[in-house]
VEXTIFI-539614 format. One record per residue: x negated, z, y negated of N, C-alpha, C, CB in turn. Coordinates in steps of 0.02 Angstrom, whole numbers, plus 50000, padded with zeros to 5 digits. Atoms other than C-alpha are relative to their C-alpha. Glycine has a CB too. Example, Ala and Ser with C-alpha at 12.3 -4.5 7.8 and 13.67 -1.06 7.14 Angstrom:
BEGIN
499555000050059493855039050225499555000049940500505006249999 500424999750059493165035750053500395003749945499804992949977 
//
This chain:
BEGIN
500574995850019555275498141648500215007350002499744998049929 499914994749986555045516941694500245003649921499385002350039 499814995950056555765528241537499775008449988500734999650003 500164992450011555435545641485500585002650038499985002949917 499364997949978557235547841526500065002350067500454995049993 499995002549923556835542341713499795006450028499464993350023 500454994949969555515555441745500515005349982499175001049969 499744994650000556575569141670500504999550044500155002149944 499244997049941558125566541770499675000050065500844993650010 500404998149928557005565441940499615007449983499334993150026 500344994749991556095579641886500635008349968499194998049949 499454996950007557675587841836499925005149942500195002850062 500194997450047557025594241673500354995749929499265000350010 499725004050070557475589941468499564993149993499885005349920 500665003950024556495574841401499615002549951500144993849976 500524997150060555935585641261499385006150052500645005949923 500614997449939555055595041421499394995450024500375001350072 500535005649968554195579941487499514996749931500544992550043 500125002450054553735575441308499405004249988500555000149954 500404996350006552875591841300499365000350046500335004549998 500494998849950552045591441467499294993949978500424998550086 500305005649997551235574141416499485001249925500604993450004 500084998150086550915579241226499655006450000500795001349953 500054993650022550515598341231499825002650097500865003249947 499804998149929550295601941420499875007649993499554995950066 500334993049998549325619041377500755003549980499245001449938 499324995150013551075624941320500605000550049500344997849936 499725000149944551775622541473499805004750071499954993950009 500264995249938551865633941647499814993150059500775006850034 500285006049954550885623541794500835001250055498945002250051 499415002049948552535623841894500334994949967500535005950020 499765005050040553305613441751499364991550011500045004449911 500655005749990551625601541755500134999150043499275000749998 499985004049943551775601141932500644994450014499965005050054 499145002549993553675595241936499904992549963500715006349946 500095007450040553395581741802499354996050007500065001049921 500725002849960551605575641851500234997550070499365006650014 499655001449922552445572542027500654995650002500245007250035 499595004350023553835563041950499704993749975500345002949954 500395005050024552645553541854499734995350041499565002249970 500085002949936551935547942002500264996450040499955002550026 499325003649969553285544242094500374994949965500525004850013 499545005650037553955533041959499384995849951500725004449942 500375004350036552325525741915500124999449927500064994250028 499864999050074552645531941729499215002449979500685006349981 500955000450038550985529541609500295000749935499354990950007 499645001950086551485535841433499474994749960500055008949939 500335006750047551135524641301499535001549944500594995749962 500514997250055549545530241197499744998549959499625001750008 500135004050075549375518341090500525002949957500114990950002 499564999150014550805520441034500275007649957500184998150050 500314993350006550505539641029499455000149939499645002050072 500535000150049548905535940929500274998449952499474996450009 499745003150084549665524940793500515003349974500284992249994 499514996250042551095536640748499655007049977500715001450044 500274993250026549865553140734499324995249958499745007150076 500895004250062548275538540629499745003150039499675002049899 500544996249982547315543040764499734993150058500255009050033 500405005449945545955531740878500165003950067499004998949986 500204998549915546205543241036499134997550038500674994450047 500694999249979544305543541033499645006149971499634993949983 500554997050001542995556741048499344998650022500125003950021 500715000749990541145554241017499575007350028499714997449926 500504994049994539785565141088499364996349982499975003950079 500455002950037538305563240998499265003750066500085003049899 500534995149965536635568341114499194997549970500074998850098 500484999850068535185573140985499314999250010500045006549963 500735001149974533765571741094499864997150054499685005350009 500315004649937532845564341227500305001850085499065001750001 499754999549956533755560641386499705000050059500334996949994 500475000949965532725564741538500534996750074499515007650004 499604999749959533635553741670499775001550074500314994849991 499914994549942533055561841810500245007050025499615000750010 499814992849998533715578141768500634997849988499685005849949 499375002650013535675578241784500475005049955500314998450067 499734995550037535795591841672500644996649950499405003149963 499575003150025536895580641548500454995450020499814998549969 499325002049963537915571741680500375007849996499864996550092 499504992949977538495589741718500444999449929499485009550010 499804998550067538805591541544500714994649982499294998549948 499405005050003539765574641523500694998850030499794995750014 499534999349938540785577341678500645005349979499535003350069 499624995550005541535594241619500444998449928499595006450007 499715003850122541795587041395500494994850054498934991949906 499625006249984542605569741503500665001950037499564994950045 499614998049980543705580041610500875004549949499535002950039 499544995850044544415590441469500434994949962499595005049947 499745004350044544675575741347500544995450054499354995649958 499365004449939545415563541487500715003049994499795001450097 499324996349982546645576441529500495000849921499785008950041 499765000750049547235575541327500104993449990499715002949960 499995007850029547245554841330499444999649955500694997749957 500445001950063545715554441219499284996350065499715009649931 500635002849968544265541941279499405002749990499904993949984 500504992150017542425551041278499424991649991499805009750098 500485005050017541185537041181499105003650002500274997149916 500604998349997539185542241230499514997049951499834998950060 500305004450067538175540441063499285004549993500605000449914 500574996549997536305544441087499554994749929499655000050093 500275001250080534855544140947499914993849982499345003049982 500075009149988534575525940981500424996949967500114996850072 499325004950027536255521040933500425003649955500524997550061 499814995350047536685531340801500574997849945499385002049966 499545002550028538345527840756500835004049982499994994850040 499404994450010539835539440675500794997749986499805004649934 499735001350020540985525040671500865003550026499744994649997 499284996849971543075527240730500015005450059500444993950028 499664992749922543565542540840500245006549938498945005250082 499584994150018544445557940813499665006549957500245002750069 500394993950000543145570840819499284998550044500485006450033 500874999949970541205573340863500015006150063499305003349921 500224995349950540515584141021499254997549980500324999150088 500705002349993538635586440972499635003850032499674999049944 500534995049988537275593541051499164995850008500275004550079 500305002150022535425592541064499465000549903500364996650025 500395000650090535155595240870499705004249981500394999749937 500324993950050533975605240756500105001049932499344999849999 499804998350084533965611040584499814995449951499675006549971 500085005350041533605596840493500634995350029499224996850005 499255002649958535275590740590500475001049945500295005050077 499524997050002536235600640493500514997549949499815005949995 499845003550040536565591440329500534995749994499634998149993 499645005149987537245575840410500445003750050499604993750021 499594996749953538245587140525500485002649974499745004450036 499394998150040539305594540385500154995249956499955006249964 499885004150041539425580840289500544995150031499404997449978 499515006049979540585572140441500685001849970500074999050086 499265003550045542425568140380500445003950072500094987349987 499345000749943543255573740570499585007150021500124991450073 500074993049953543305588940672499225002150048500654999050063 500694999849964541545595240748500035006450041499345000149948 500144993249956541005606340901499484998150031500535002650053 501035003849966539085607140945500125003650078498875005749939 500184998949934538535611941110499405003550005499964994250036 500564997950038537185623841069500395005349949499584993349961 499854996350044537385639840981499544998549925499935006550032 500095003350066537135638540790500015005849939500634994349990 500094996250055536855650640636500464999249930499354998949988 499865002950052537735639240523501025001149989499644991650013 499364997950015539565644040562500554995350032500075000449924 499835002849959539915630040652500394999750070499674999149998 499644999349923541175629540834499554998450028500614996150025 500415002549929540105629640981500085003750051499264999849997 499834997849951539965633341139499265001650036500504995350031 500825000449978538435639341228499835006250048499445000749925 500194991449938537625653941372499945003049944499155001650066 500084993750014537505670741323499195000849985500305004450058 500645000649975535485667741285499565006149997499724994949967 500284991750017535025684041234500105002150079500585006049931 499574996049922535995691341401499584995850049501084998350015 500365003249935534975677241508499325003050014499884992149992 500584998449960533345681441494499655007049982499504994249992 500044994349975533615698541455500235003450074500255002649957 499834998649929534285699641619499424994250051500974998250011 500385001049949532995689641703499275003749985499984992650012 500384995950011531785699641621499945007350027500044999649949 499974993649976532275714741687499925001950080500615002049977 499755003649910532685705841872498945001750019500464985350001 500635000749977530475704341847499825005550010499584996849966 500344992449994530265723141798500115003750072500355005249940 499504997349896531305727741963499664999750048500634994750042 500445002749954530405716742056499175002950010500014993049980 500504995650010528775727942009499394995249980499885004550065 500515002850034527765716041907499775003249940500144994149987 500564997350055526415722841794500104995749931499134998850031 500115003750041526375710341684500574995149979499484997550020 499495005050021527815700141606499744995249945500645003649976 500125003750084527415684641476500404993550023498994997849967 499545006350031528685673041406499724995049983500375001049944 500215007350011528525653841416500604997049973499754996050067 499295003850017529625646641284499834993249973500485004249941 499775006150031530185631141204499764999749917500844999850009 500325001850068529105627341032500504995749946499314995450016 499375003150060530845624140923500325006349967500764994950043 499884995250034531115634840798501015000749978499424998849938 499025002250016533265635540850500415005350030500364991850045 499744993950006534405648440865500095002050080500694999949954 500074997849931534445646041054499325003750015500084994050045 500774996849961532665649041089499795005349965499304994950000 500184995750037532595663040948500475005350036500054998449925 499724995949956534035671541071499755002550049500394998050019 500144998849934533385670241212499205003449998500094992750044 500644993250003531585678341141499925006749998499675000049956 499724994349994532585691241074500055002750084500674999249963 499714997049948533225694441230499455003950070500464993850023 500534998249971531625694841329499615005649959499644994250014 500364996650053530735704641179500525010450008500194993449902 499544994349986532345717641208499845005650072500744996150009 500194999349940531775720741383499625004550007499784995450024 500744999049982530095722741373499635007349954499574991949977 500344993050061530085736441238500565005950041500264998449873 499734995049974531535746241332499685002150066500654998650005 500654998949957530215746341465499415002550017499844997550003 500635000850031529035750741372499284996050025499865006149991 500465003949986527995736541401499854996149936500174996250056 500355002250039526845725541295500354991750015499205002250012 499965007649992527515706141261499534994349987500454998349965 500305002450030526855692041268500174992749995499515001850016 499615004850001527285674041221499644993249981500525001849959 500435005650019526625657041230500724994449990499314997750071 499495005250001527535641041167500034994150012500174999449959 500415005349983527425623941207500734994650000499485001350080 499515004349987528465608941219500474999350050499794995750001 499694998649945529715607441335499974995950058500555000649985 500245004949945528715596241457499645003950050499524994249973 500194997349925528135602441624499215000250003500314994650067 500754998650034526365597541601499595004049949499884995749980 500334994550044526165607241451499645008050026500595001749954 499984992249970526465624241547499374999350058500915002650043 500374999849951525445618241686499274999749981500194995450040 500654999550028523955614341571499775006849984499984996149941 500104991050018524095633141507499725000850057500715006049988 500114995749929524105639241680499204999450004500454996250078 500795002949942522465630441747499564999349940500034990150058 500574997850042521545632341570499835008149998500154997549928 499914992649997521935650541563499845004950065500695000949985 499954996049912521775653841754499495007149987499534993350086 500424994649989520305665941741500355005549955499224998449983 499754992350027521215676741625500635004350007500004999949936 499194998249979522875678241701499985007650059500404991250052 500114990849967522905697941792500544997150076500585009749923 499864997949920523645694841994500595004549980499315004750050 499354997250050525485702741962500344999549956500035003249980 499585003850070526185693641832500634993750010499344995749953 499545004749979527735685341825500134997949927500635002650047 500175003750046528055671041706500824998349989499424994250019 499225000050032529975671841610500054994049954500205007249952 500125007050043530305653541552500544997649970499764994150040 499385001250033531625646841452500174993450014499985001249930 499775007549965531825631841556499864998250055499804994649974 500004998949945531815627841723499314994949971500674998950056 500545005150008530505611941678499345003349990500154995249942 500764995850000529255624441607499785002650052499945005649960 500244994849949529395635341735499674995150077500815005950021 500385006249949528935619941864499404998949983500304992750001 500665000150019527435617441754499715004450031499885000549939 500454994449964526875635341791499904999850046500115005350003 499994995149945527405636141967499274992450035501085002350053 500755003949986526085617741985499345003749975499984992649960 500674997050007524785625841886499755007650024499904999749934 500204996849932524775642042008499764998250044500335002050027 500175003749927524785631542155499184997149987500644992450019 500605000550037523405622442074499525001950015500005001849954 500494994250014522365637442045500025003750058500155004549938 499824995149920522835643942238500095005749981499435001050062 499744992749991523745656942181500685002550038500095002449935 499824999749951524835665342278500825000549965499625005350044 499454998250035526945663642245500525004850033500294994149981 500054996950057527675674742223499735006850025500675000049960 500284996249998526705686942299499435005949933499834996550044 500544997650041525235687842173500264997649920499214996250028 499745003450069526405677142021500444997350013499644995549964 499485004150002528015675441989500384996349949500315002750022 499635002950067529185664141888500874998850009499634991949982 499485001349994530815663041836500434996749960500165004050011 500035006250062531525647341743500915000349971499734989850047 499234998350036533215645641655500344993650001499985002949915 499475005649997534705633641670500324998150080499614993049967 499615001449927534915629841864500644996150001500215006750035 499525005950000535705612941841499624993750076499964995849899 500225004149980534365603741966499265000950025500144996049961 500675000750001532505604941942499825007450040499694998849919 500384990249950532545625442028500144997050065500615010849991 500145001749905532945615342198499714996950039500354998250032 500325005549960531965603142219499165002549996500184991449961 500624997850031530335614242130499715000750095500085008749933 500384996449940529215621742306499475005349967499574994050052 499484996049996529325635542291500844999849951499625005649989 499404999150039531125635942242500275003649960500325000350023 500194998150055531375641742082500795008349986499974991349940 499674995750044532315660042030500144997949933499675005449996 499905003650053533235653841893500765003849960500054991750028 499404997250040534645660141762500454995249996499865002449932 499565006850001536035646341800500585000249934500464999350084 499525002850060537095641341667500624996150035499544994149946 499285004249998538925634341709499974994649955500665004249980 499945004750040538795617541626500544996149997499594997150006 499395002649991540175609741678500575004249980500054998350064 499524993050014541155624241645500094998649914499495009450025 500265000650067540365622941476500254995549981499394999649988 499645008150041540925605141423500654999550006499774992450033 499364999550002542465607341487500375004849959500155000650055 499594997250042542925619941366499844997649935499995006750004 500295005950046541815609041245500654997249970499544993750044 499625004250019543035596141255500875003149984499884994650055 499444996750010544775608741252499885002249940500175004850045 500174997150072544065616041094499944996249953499455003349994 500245006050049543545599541005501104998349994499224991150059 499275002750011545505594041053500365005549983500334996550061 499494993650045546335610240989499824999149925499795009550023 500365000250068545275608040830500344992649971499035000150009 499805008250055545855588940805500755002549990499954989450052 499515000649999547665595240851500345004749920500145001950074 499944997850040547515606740732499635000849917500055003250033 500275004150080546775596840573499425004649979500684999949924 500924996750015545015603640604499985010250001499684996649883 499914993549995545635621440616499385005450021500525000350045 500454996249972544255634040648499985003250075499975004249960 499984997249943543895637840831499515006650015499884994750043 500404996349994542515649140841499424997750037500255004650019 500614998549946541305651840978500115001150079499665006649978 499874995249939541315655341174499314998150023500724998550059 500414999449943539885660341264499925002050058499715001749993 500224998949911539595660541441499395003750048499884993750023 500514998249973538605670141551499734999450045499975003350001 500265000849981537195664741631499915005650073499714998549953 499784996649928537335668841833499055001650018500574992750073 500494997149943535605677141917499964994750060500315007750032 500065003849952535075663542035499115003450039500094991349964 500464998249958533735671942161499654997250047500185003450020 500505005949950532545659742260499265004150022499724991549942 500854998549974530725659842319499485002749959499664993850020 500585002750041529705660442167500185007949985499994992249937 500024993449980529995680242168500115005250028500035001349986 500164995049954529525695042250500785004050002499285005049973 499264995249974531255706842308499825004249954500135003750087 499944995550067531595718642191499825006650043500865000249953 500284993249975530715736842208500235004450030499825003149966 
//
């Protein structure tokens, strides 16, 4: 049977090196990783993680909890899963998927939640193990989340450019610290502009927005572009334009938020504020495992900023 020993003398390093690379890799230089990872290989060496687990009392499991409704046509939360599964993997920790259905907080290390609102919050401090939401938060909580203020103040501004008369915000009817950012942020805009806001809310279903559109049609002003806090809304709108034969983005434009999926397949193809999601989970899951390594230790916050994605659904900037 392969040894620790084995890999270090092929990789021509200590064993308290290879110990580290396997244990701690972040404290290691990637020339060292590469050397012993390439040994490993070569000698078909699999450390032993059980083994690992039961001397630190630990399951080598992480739950992610996901707090709301899973739309599986949208792959917004594969992305998500892909980048949290990559991080944890690469620490030995397994990644258990625990949606509202199955609502279960039994063995693992530490939680990854996202999804939740303020009536969340209760049973969210009350867990026993290390927590990091996914979703910025008020409460003091580690998370990780876009810049939301910075998104759709910057796509807000992307509309003024573009020489639309008229700007009105289509948000998300959840009274949560994301969607209270990201109003800010549009609301920031529109007054350094000096322009007038305006803001409708609605569920975060596609139909909703589209019902607006095509009840409202006669009062909507020719020049107006429609700043949404989700790419899904903003699909609503860009059907209930079409709809109403209006013209895109000539006579109405929109510009939706997240650019995980739904801005490429929309017609017209959707200007959208993309979000790194994968990016996102993957530091998700590095942050959740620094936090277990370090007996719940406070991590903070990182936010990310939302990239300018430019498509069909508006006019070139002035």
């Amino acid at each position: 049977m392969t040894t620790l020993s084995d890999v270090a003398k092929l990789a021509n390093v200590s064993k308290m090196t290879v110990s580290r690379v396997i244990n701690h890799p972040e404290k290691v230089t990637e020339e060292l990783k590469e050397l012993v990872y390439e040994a490993m290989k070569e000698l078909d060496y699999h450390p032993n993680i059980a083994a690992k687990a039961l001397v630190k009392n630990r399951s080598q499991i992480i739950k992610l909890f996901i707090l709301e409704e899973i739309d599986t046509t949208e792959p917004y939360y594969m992305n998500l899963l892909m980048g949290i599964a990559r991080a944890v993997g690469k620490a030995h920790y397994s990644l258990q998927l625990v949606t509202k259905d199955g609502f279960d907080t039994g063995t693992c290390d530490g939680y990854i939640i996202t999804g939740f609102r303020a009536h969340d919050f209760d049973w969210i401090k009350s867990l026993d193990k290390p927590v990091v939401l996914f979703g910025e938060n008020s409460q003091g909580i580690d998370f990780v989340d876009s810049d939301n203020h910075y998104g759709t103040e910057m796509t807000t501004n992307y509309a003024i450019a573009c020489g639309y008369d008229e700007i009105i915000y289509i948000g998300i009817d959840v009274n949560e610290s994301f969607e209270q950012s990201r109003e800010q942020g549009y609301l920031q805009a529109m007054e350094a502009s000096g322009k007038t806001g305006r803001i409708e809310r609605f569920n975060n279903r596609s139909t909703l927005s589209q019902l607006f559109i095509e009840a409202y049609w006669e009062t909507l002003s020719p020049n107006t572009c429609f700043i949404c806090s989700s790419d899904r809304l903003a699909i609503g709108i860009e059907r209930g334009i079409s709809n109403s034969r209006g013209k895109i983005p000539e006579e109405y434009g929109i510009i939706g938020f997240d650019g995980v999926f739904l801005d490429q397949v929309s017609s017209p193809k959707l200007t959208t504020a993309k979000q790194p999601i994968v990016k996102m989970g993957e530091v998700c899951g590095e942050m959740l495992v620094k936090k277990i390594e370090e007996n719940g230790g406070s991590q903070g916050y990182r936010r990310f900023l939302p990239e300018l994605i430019v498509r069909d659904s508006t006019k070139s900037q002035s």
